[in-house]
C-alpha positions as CSV (number, residue, x, y, z in Angstrom):
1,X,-11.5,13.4,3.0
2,X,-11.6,10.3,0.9
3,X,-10.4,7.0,3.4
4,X,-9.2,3.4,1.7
5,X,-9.3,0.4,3.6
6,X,-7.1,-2.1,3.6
7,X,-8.0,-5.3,3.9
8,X,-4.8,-6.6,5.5
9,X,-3.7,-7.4,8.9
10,X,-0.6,-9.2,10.6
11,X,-0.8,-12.1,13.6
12,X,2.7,-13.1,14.6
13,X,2.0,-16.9,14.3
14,X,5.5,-19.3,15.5
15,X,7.3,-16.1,16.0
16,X,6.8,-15.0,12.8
17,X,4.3,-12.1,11.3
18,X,2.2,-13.6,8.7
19,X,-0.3,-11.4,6.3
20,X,-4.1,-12.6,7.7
21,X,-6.2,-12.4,4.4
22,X,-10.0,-10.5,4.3
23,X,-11.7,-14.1,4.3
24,X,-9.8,-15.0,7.4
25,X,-7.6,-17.1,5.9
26,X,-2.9,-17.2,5.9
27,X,-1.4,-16.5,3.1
28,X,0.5,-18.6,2.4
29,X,3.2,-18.3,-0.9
30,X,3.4,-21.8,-2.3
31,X,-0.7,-21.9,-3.2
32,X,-0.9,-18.0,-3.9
33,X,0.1,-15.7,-6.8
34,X,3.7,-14.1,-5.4
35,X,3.3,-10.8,-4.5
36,X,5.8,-8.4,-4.7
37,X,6.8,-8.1,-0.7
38,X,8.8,-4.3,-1.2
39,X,5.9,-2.9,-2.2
40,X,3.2,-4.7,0.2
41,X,5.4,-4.2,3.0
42,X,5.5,-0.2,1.7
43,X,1.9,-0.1,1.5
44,X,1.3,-1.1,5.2
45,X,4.1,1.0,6.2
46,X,2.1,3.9,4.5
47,X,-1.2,2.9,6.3
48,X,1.0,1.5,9.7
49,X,1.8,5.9,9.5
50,X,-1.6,7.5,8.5
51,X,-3.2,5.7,11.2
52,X,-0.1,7.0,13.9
53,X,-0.9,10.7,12.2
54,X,-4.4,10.0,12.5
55,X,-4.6,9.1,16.1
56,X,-2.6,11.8,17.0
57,X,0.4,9.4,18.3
58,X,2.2,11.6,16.5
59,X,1.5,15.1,15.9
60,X,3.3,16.2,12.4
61,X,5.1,14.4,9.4
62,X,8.4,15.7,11.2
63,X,7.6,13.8,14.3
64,X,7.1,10.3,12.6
65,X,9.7,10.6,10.3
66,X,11.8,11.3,13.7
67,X,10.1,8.1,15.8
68,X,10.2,5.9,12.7
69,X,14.4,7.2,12.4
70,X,13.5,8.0,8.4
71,X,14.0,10.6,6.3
72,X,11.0,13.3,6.4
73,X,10.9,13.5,2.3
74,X,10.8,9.8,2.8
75,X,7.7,9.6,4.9
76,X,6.1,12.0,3.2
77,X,6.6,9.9,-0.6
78,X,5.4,6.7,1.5
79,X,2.2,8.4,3.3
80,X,1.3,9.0,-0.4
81,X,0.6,5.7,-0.9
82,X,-2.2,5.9,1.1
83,X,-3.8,8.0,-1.9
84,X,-3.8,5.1,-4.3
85,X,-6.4,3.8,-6.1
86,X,-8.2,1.1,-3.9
87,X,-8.3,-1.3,-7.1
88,X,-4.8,-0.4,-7.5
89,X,-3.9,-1.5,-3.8
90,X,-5.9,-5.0,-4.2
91,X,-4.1,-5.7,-7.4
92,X,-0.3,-5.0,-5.7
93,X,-1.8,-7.5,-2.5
94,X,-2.8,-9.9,-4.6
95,X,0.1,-9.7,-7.1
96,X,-1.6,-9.1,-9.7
97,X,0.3,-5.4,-10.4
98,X,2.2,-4.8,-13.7
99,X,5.9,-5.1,-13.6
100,X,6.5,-1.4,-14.5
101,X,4.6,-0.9,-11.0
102,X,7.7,-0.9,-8.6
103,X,8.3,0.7,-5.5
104,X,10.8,3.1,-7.4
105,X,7.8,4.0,-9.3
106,X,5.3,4.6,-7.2
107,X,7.4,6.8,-4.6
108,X,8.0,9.2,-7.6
109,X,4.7,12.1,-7.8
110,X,1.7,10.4,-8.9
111,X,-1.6,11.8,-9.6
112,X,-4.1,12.3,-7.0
113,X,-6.8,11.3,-9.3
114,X,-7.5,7.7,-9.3
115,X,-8.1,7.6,-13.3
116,X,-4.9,9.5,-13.7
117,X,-3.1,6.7,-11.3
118,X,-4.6,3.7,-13.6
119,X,-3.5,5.7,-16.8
120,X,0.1,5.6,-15.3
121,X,0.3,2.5,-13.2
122,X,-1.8,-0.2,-14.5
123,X,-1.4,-1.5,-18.7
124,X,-4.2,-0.6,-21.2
125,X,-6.5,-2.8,-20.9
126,X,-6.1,-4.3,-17.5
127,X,-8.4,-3.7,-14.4
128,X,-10.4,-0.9,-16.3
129,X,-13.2,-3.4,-15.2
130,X,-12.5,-1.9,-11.8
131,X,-12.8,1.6,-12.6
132,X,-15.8,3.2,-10.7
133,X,-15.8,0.5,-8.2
């Protein structure tokens, strides 16, 4: 089994959650390129779940999808976000994802195959420098 890391973690800071950066650092909005929060906040969600189904906190899809009060098909189209390719993941954290890469899109069937997901997901041309990484 193939694992992707995340380099992303939340510390509620002035009783809010704020996303702690790999270098340590806060993001923070105004100095940073935006990032499109639907789809960051579905890509934790999707790694928030695998490590539940993981650990064993919860025992089947069915079972989350119950705790979590969603959909099963739901959860099951969000755990697959866990499959992207990691270059793919560091360009939706850091914004830099093209706009045909929506939530919508990426909770319709993708490829398993990371080449296959940059074919679909990311413009000619952009991040092939990352392929193979």
């Amino acid at each position: 089994m193939t694992s992707v890391f995340v380099p992303m973690t939340f510390r509620r800071i002035g009783g809010r959650k704020r996303i702690v950066l790999p270098d340590g650092s806060l993001y923070n909005p105004e100095t940073r390129v935006p990032v499109d929060s639907p789809i960051v906040r579905s890509l934790a969600r999707a790694f928030r779940w695998r490590r539940l189904l993981e650990s064993g906190r919860h025992a089947s899809i069915n079972e989350l999808a119950k705790a979590e009060r969603v959909d099963r098909a739901f959860a099951s189209r969000v755990l697959r976000l866990t499959l992207l390719a990691p270059d793919i993941v560091e360009a939706i954290l850091a914004g830099r994802q093209p706009e045909k890469l929506t939530v919508r899109a990426l909770l319709e069937p993708f490829p398993a195959e990371w080449v296959e997901q940059r074919r679909m997901f990311l413009e000619d041309g952009e991040y092939h420098e990352n392929v193979g990484r």
